[in-house]
PyMOL Python script that loads the backbone (N, CA, C, O; Angstrom):
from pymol import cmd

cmd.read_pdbstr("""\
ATOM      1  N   UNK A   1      73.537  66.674  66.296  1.00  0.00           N
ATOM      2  CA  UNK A   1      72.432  67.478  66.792  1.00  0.00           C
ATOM      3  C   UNK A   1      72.219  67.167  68.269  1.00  0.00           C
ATOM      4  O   UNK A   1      71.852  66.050  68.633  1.00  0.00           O
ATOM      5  N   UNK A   2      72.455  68.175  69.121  1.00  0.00           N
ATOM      6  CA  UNK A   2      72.024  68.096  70.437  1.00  0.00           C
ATOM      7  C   UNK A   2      70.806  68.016  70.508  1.00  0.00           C
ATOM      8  O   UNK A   2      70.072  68.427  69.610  1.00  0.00           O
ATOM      9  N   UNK A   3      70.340  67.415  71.708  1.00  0.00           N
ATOM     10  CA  UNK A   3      68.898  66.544  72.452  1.00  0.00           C
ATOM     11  C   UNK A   3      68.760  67.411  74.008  1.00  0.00           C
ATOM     12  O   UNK A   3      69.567  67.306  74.932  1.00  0.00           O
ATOM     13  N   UNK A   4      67.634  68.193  74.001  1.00  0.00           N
ATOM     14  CA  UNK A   4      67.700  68.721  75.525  1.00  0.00           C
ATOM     15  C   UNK A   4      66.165  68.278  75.748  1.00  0.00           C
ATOM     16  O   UNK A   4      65.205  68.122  74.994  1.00  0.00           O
ATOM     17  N   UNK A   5      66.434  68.117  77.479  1.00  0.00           N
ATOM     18  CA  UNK A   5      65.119  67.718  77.437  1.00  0.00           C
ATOM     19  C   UNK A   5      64.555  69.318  78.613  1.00  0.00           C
ATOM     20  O   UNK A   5      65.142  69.895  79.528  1.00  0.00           O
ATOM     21  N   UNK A   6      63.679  69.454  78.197  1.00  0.00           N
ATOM     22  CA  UNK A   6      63.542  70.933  79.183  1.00  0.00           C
ATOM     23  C   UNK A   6      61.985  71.241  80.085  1.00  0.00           C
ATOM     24  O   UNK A   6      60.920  71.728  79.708  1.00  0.00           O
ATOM     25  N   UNK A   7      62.428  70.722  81.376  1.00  0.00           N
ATOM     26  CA  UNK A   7      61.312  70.993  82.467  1.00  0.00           C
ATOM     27  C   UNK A   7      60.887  72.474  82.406  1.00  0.00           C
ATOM     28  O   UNK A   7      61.580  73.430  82.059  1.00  0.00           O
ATOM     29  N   UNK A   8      59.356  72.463  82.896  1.00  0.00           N
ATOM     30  CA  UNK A   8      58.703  74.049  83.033  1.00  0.00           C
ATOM     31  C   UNK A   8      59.336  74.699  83.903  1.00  0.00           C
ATOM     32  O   UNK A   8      58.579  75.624  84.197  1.00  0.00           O
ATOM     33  N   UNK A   9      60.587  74.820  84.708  1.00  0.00           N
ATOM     34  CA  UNK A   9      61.272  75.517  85.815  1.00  0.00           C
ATOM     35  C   UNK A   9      62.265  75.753  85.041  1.00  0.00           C
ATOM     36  O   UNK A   9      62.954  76.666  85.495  1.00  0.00           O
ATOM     37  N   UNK A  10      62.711  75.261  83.902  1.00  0.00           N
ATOM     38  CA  UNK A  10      63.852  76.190  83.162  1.00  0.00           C
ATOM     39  C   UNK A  10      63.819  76.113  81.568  1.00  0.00           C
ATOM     40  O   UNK A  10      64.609  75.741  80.699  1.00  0.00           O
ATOM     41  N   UNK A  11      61.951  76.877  81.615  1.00  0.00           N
ATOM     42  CA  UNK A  11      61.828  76.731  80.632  1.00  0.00           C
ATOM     43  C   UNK A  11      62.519  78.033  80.181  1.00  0.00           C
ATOM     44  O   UNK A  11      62.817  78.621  81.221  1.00  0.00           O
ATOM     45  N   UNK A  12      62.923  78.778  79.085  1.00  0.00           N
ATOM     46  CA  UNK A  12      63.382  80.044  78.581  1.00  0.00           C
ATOM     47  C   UNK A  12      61.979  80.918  77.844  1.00  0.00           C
ATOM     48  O   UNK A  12      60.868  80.499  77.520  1.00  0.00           O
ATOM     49  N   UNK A  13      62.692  82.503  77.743  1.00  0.00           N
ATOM     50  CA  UNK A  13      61.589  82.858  76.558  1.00  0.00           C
ATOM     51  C   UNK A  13      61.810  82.370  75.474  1.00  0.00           C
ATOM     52  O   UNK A  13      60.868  81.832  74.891  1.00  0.00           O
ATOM     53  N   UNK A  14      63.267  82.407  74.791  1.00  0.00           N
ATOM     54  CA  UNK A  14      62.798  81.632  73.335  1.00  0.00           C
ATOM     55  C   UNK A  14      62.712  80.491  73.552  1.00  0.00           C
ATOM     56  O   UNK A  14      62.460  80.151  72.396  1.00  0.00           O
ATOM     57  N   UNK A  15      62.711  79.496  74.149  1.00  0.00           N
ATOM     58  CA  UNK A  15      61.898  77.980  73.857  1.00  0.00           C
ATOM     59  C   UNK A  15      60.266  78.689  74.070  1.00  0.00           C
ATOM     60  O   UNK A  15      59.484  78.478  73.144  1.00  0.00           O
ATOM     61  N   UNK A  16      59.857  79.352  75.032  1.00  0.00           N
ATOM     62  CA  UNK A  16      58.315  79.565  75.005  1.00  0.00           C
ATOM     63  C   UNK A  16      57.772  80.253  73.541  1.00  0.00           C
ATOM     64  O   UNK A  16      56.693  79.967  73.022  1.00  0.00           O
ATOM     65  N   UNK A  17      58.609  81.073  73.079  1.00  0.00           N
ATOM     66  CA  UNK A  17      58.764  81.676  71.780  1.00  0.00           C
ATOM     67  C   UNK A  17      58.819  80.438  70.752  1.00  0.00           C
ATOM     68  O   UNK A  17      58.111  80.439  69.745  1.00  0.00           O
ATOM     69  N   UNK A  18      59.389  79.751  70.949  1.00  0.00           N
ATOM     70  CA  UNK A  18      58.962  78.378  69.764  1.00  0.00           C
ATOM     71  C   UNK A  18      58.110  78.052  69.902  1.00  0.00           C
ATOM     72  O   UNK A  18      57.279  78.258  69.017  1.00  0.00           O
ATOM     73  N   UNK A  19      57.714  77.299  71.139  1.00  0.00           N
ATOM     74  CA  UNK A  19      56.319  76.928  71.383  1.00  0.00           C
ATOM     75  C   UNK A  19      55.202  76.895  70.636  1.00  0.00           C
ATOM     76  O   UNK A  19      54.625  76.018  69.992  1.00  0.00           O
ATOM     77  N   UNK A  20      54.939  78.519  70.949  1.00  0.00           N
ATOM     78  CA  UNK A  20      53.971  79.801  70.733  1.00  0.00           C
ATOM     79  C   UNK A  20      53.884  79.355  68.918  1.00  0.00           C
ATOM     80  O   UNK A  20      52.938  78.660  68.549  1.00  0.00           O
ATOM     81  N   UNK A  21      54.933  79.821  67.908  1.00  0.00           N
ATOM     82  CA  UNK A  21      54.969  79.588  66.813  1.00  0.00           C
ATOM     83  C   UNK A  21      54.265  78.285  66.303  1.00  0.00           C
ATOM     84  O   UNK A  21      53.215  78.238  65.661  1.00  0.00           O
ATOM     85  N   UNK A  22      55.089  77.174  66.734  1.00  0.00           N
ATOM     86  CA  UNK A  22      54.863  76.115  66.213  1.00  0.00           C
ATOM     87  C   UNK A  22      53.591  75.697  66.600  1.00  0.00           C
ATOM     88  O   UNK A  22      52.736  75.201  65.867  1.00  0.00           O
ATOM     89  N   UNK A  23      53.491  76.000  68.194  1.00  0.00           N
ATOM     90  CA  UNK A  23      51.700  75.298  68.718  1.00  0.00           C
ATOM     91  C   UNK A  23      50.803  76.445  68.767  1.00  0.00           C
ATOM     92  O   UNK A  23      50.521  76.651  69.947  1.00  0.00           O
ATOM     93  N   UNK A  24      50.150  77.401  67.878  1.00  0.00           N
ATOM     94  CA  UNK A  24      49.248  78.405  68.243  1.00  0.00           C
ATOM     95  C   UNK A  24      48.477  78.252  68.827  1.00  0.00           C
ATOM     96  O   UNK A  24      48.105  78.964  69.760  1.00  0.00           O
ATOM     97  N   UNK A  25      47.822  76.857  68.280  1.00  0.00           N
ATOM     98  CA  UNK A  25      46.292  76.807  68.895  1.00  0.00           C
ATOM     99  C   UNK A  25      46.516  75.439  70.547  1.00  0.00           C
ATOM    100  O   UNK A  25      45.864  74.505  71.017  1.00  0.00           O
ATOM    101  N   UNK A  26      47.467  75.957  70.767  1.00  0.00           N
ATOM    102  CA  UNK A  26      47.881  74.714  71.672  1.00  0.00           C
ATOM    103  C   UNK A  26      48.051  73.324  70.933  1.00  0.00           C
ATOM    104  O   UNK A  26      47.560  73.294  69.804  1.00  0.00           O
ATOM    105  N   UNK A  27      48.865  71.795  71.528  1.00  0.00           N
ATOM    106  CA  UNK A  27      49.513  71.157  71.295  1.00  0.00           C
ATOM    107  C   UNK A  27      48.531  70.063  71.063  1.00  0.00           C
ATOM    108  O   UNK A  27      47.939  69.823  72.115  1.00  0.00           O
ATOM    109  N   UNK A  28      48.120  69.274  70.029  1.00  0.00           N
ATOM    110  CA  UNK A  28      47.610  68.029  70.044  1.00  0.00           C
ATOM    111  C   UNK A  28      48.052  66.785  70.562  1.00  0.00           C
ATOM    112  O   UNK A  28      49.204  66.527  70.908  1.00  0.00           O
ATOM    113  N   UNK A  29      46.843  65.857  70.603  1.00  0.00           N
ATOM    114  CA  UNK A  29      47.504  64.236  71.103  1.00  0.00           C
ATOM    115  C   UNK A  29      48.898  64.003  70.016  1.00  0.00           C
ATOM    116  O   UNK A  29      50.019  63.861  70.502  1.00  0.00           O
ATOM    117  N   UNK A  30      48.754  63.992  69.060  1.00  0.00           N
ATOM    118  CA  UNK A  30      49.960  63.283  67.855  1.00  0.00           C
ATOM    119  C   UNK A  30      50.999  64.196  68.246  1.00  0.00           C
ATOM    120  O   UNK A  30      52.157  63.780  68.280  1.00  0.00           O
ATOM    121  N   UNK A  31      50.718  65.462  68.563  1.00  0.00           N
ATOM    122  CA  UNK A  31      52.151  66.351  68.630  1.00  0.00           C
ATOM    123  C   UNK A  31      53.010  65.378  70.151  1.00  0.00           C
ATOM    124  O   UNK A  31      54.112  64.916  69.857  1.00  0.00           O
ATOM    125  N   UNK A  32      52.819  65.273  70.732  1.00  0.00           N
ATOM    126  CA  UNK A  32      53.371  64.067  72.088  1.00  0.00           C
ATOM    127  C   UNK A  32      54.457  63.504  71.866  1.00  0.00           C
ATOM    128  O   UNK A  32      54.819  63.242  70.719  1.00  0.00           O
ATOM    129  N   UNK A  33      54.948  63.307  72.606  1.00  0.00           N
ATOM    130  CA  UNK A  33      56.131  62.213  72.294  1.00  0.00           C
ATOM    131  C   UNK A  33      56.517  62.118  73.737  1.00  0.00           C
ATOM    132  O   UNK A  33      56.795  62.932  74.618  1.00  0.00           O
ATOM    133  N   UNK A  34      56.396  60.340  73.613  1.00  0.00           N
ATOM    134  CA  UNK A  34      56.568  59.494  75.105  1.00  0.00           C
ATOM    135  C   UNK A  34      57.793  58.719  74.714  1.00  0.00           C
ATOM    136  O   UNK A  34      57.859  58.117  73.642  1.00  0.00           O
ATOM    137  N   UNK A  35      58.945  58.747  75.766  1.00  0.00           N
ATOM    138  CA  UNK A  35      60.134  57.987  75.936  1.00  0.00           C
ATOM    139  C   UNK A  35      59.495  57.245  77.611  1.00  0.00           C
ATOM    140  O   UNK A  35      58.389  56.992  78.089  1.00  0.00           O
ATOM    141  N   UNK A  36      61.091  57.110  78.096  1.00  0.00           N
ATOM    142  CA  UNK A  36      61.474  56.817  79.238  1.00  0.00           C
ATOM    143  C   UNK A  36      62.536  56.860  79.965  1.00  0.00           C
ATOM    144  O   UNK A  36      63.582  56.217  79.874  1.00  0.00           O
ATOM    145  N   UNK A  37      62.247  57.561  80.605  1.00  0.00           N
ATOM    146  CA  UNK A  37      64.017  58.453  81.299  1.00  0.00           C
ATOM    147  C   UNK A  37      64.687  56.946  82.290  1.00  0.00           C
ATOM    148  O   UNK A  37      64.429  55.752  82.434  1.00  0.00           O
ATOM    149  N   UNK A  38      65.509  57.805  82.705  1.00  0.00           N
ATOM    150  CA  UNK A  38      67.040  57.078  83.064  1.00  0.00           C
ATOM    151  C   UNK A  38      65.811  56.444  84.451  1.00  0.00           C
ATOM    152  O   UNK A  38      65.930  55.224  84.558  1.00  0.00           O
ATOM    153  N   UNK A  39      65.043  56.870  85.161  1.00  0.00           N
ATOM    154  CA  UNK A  39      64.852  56.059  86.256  1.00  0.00           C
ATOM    155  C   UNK A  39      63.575  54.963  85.563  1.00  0.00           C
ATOM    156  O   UNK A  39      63.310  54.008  86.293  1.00  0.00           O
ATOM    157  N   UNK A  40      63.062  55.017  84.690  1.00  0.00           N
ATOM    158  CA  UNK A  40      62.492  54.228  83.978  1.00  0.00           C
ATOM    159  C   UNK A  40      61.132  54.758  84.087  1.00  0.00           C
ATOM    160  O   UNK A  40      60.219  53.935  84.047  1.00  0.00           O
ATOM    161  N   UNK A  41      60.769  56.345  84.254  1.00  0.00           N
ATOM    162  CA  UNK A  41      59.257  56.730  84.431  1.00  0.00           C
ATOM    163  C   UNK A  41      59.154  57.166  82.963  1.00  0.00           C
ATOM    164  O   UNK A  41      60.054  57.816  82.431  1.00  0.00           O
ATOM    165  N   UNK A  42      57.905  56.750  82.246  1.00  0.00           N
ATOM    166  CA  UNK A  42      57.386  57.784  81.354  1.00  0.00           C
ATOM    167  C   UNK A  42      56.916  59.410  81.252  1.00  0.00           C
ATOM    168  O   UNK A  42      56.132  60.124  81.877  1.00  0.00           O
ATOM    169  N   UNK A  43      57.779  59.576  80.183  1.00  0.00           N
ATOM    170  CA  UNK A  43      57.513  61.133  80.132  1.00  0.00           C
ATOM    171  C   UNK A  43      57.089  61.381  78.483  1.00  0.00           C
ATOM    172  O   UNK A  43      57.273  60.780  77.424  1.00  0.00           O
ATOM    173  N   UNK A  44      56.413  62.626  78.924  1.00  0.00           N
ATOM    174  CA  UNK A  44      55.706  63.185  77.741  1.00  0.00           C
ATOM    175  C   UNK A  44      56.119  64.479  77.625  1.00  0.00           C
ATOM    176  O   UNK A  44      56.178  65.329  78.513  1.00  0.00           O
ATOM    177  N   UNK A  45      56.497  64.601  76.081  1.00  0.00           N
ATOM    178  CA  UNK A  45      56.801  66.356  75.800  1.00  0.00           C
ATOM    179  C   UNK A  45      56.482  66.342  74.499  1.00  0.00           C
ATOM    180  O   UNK A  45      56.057  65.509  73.698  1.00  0.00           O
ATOM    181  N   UNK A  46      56.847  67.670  74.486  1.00  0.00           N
ATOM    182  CA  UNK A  46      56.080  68.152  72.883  1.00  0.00           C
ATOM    183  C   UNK A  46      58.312  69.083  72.401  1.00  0.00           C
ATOM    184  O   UNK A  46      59.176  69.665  73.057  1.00  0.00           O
ATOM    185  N   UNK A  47      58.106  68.533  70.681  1.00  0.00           N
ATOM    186  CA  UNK A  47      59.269  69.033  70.754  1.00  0.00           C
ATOM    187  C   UNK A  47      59.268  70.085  69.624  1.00  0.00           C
ATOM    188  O   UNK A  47      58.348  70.208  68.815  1.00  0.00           O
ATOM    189  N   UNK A  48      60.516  70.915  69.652  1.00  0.00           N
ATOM    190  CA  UNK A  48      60.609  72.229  69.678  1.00  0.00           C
ATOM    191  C   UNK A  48      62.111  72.016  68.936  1.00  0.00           C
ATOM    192  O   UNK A  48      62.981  71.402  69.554  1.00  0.00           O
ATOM    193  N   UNK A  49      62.434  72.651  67.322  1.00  0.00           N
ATOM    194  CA  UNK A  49      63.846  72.425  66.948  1.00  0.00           C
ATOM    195  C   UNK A  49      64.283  74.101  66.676  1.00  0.00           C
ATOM    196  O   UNK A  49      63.626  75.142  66.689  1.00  0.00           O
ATOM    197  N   UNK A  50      65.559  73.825  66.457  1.00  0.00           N
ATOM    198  CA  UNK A  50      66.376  74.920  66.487  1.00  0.00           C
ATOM    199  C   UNK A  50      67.342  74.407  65.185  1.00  0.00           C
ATOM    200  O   UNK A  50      66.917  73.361  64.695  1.00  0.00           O
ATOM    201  N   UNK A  51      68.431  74.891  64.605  1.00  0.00           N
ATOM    202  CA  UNK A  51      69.244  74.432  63.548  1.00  0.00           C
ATOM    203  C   UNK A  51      70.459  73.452  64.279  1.00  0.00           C
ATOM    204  O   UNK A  51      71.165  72.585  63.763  1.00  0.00           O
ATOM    205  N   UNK A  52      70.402  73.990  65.797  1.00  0.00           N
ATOM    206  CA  UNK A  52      71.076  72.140  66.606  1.00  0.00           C
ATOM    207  C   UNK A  52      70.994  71.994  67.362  1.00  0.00           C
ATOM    208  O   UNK A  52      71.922  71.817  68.152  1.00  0.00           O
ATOM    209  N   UNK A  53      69.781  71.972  67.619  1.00  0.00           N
ATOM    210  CA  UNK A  53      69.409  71.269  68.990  1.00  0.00           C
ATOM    211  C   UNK A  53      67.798  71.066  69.004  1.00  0.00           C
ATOM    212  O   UNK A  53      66.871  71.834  68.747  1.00  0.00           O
ATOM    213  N   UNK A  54      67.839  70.106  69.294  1.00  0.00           N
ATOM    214  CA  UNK A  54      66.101  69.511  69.700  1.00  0.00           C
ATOM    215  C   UNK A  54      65.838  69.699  70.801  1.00  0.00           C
ATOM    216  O   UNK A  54      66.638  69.324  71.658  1.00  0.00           O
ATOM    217  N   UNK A  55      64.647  70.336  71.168  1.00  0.00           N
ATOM    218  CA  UNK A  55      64.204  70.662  72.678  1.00  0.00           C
ATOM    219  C   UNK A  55      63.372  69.820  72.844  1.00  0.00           C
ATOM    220  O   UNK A  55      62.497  69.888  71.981  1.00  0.00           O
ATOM    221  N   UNK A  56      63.189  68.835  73.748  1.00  0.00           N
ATOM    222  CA  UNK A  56      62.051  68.005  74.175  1.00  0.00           C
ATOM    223  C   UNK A  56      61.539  68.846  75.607  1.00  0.00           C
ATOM    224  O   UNK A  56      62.198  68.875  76.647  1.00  0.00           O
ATOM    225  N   UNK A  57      60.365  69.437  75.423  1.00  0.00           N
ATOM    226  CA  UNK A  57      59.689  70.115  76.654  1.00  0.00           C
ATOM    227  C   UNK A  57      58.637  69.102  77.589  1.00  0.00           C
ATOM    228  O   UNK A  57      57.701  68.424  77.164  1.00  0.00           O
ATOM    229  N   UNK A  58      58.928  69.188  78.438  1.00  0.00           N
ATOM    230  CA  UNK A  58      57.944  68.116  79.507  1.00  0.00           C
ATOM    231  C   UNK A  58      56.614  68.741  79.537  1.00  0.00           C
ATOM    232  O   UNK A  58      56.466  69.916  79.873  1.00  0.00           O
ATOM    233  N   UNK A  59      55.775  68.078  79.238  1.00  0.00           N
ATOM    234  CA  UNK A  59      54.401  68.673  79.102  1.00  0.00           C
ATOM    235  C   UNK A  59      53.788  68.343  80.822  1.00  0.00           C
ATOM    236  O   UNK A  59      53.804  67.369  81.574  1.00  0.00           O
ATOM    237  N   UNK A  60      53.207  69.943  80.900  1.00  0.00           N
ATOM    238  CA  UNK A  60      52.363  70.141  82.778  1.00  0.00           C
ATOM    239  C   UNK A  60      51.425  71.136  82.217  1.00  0.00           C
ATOM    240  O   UNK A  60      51.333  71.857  81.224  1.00  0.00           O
ATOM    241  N   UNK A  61      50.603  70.782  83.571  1.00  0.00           N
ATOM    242  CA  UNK A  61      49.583  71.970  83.656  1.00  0.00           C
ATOM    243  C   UNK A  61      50.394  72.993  83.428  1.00  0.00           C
ATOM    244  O   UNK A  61      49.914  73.570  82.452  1.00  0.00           O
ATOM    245  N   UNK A  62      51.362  73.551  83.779  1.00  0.00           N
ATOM    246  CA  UNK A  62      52.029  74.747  84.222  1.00  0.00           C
ATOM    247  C   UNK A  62      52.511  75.372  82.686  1.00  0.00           C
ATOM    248  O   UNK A  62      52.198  76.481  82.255  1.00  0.00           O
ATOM    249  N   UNK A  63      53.127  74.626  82.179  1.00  0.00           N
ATOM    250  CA  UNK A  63      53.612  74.385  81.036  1.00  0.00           C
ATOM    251  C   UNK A  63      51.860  75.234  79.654  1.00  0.00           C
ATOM    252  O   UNK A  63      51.981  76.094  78.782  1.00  0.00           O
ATOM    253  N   UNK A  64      51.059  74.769  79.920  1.00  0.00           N
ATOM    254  CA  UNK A  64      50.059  74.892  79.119  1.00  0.00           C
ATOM    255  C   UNK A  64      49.557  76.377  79.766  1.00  0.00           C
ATOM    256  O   UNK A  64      49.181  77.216  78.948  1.00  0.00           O
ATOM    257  N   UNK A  65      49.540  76.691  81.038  1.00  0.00           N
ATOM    258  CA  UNK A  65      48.798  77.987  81.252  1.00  0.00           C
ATOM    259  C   UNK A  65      49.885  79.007  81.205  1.00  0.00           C
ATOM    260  O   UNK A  65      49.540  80.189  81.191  1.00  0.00           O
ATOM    261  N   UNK A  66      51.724  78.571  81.168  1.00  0.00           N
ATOM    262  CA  UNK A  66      52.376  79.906  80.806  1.00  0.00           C
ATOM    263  C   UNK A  66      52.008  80.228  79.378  1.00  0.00           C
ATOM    264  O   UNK A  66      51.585  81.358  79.132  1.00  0.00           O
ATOM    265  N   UNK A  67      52.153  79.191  78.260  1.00  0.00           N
ATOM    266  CA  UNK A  67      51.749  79.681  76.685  1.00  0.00           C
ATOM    267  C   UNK A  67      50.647  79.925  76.481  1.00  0.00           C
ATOM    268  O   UNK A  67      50.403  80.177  75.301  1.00  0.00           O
ATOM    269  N   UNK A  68      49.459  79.976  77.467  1.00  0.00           N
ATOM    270  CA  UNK A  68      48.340  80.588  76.885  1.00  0.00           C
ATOM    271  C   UNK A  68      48.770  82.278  77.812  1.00  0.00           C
ATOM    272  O   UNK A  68      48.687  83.383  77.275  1.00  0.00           O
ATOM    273  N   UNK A  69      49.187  82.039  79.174  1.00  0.00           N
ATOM    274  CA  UNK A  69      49.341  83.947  79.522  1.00  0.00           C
ATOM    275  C   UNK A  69      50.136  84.348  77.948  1.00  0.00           C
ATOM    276  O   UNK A  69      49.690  85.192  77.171  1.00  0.00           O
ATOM    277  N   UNK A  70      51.246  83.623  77.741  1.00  0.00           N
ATOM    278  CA  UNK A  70      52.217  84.544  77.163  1.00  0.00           C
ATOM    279  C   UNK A  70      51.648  84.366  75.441  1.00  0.00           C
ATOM    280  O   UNK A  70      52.359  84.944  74.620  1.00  0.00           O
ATOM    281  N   UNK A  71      50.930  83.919  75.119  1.00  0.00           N
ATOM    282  CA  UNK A  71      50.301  84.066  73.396  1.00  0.00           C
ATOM    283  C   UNK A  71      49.271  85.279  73.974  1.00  0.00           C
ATOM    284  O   UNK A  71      49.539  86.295  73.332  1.00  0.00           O
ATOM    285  N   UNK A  72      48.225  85.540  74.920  1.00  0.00           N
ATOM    286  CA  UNK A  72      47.755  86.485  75.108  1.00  0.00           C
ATOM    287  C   UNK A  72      48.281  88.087  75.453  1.00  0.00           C
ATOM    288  O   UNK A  72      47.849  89.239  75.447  1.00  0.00           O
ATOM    289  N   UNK A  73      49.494  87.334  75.748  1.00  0.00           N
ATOM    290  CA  UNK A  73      50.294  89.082  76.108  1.00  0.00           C
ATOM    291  C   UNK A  73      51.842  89.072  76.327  1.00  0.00           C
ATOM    292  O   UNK A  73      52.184  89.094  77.509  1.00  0.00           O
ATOM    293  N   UNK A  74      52.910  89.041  75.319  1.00  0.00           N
ATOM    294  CA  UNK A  74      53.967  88.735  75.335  1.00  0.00           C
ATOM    295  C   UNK A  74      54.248  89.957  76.410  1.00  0.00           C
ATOM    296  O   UNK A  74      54.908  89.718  77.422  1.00  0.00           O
ATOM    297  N   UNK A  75      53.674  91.396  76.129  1.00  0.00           N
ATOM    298  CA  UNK A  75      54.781  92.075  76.535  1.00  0.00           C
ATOM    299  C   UNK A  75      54.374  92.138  78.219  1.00  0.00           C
ATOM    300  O   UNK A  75      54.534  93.175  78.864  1.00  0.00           O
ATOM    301  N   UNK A  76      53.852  90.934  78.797  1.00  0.00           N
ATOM    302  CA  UNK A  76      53.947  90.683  80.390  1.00  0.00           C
ATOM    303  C   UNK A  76      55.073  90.824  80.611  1.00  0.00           C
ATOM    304  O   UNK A  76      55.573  91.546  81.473  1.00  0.00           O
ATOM    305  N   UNK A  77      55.865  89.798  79.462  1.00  0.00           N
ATOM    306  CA  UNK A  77      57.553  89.162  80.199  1.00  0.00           C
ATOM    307  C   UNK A  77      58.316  90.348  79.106  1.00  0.00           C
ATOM    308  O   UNK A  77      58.166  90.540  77.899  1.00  0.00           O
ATOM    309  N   UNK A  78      59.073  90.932  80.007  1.00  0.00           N
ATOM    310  CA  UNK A  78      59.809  92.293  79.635  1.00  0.00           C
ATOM    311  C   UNK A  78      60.938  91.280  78.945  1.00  0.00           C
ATOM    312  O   UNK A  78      61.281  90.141  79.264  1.00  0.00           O
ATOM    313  N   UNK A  79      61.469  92.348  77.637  1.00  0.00           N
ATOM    314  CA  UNK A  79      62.383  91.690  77.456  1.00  0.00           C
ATOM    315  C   UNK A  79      64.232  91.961  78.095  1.00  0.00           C
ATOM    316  O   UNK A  79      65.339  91.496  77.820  1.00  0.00           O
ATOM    317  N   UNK A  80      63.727  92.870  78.950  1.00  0.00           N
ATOM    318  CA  UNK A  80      64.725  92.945  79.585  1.00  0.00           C
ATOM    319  C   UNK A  80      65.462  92.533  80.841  1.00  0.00           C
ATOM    320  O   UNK A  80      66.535  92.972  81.253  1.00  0.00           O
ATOM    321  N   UNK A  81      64.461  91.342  81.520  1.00  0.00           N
ATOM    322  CA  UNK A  81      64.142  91.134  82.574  1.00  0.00           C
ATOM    323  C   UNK A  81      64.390  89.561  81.864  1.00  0.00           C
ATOM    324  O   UNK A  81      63.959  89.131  80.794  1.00  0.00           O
ATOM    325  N   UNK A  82      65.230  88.915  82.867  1.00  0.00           N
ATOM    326  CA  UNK A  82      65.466  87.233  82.672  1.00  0.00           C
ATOM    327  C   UNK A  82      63.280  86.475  83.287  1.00  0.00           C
ATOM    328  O   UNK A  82      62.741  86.492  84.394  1.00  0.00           O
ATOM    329  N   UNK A  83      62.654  85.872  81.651  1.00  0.00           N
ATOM    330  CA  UNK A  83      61.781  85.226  82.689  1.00  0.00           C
ATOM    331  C   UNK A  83      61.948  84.088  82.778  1.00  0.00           C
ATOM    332  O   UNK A  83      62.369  83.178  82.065  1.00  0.00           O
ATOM    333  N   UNK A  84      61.236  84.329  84.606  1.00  0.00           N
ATOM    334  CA  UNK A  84      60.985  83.789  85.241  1.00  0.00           C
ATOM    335  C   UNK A  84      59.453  82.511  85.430  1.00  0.00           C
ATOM    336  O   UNK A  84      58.558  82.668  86.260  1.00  0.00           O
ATOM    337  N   UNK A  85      59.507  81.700  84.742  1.00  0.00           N
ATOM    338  CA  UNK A  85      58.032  80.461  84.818  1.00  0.00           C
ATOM    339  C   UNK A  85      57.758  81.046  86.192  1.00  0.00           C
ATOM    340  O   UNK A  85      57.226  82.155  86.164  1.00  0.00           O
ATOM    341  N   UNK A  86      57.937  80.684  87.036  1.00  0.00           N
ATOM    342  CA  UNK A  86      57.941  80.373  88.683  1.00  0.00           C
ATOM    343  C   UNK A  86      56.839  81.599  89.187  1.00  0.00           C
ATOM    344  O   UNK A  86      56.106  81.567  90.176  1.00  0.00           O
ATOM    345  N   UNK A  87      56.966  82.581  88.262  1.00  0.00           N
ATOM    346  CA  UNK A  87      56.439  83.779  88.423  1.00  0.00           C
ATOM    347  C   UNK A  87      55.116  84.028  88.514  1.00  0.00           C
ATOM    348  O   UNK A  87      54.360  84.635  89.272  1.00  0.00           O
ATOM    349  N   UNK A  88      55.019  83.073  87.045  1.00  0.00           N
ATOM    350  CA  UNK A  88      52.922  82.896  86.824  1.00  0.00           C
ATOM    351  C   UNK A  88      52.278  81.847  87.635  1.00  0.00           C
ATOM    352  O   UNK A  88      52.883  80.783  87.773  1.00  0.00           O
ATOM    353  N   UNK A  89      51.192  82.004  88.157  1.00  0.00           N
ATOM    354  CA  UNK A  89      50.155  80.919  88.946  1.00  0.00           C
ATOM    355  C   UNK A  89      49.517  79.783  88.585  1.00  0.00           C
ATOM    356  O   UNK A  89      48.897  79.727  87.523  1.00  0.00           O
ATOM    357  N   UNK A  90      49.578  79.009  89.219  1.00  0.00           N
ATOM    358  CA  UNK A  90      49.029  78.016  88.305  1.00  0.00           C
ATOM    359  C   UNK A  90      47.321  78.022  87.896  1.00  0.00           C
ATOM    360  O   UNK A  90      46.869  77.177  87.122  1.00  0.00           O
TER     361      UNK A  90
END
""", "prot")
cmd.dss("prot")
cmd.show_as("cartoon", "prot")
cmd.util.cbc("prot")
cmd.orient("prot")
């Protein structure tokens, strides 16, 4: 089983599409999960599976106000159109 770890700059629609599913009401303290990357900083994400691959998402402000635009209105992000995070404001 692949392990990705996935910053809000490349986050995808279907990882935001998992998200959305799994966290409706947004993400609790227990949902968290703290490691420590290769330079030895702590990080926090909330994770997200697929049938092979585990998404570990880095939890940000940014991160929390795209899944509340996009649970309020999927059809912002066209599905024909690659989205773009970078797009929405913080």
């Amino acid at each position: 089983m692949n392990r990705v770890i996935v910053e809000y700059a490349k986050l995808t629609k279907d990882i935001l599409d998992m998200l959305i599913d799994k966290y409706p009401d947004g993400y609790d303290y227990s949902d968290v999960i703290s490691f420590k990357n290769a330079k030895g900083e702590t990080v926090k994400a909330v994770e997200v599976k697929t049938e092979d691959t585990h998404y570990l998402v880095k939890i940000s402000d940014r991160l929390e106000n795209a899944m509340e635009e996009y649970a309020e209105d999927e059809e912002f992000f066209d599905d024909n159109d690659d989205f773009d995070v970078n797009d929405l404001e913080d």
